[in-house]
N, C-alpha and C positions, 0 to 999 in steps of 0.2 A: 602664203609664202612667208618662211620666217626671215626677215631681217636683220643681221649684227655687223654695224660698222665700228670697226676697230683703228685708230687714229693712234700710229707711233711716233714718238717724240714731240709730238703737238696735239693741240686740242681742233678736231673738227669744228665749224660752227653751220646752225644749223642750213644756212645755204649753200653748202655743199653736200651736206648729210639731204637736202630735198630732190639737190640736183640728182645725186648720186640713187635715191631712191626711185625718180622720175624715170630714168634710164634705163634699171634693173624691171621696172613694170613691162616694159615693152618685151622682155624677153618672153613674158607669160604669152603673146602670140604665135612663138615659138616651141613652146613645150608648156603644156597646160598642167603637169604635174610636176611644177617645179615646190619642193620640198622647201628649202632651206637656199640660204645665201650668206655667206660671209666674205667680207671686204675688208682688206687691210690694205691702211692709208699709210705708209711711210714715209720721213723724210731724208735724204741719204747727206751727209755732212761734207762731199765733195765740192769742188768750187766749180763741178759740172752745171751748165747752163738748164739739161735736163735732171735735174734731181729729186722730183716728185717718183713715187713709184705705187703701182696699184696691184694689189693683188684679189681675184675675186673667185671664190671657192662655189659653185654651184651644184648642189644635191637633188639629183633627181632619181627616182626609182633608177634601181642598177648600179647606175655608177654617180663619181661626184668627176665635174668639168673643171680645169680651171685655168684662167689665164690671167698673165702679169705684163703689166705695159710699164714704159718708164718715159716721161714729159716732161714740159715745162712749165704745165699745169696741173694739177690734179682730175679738172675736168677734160682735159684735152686726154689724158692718160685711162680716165675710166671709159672716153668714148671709142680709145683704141680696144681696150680690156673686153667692153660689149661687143664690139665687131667682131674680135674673135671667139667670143663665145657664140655669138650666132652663128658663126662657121663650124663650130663644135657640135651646137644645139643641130642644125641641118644635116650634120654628118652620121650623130648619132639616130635623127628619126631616119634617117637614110638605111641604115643598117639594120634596124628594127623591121621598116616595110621589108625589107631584101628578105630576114630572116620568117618574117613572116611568112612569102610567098611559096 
């Protein structure tokens, strides 16, 4: 699985860039042919309390997933972002076995 984390308006360090890798590993339970991953890390300039924002692009055979959470962390926001991509990941092998049968 290819990995690119992309950090706007600031610079990642690498303990978040670990966290953020740790997290995306577990997906590979999930979908065993996960291709590619890209993550962009935003900052948004509001005086919103949640102002981090995640965005995480996942390629797998077929199609590409993606989901965008917004926190008051960045890791609080990428643990929302995996949650719904495992709802995404389960829905698509969902559809896969269905089409299969």
């Amino acid at each position: 699985m290819l990995l690119d984390i992309q950090a706007i308006r600031f610079t990642a360090d690498k303990k978040l860039k670990d966290f953020i890798e740790e997290k995306l590993e577990k997906l590979n339970k999930f979908h065993h042919k996960i291709i590619s991953v890209v993550v962009f890390l935003k900052l948004e300039n509001t005086g919103q309390i949640k102002d981090k924002i995640v965005e995480i692009k996942l390629n797998v055979p077929g199609s590409t997933l993606v989901a965008n959470a917004k926190d008051k962390t960045f890791e609080a926001a990428v643990d929302d972002a995996v949650e719904t991509l495992k709802r995404q990941i389960k829905r698509e092998n969902e559809k896969n076995q269905s089409a299969r049968q």
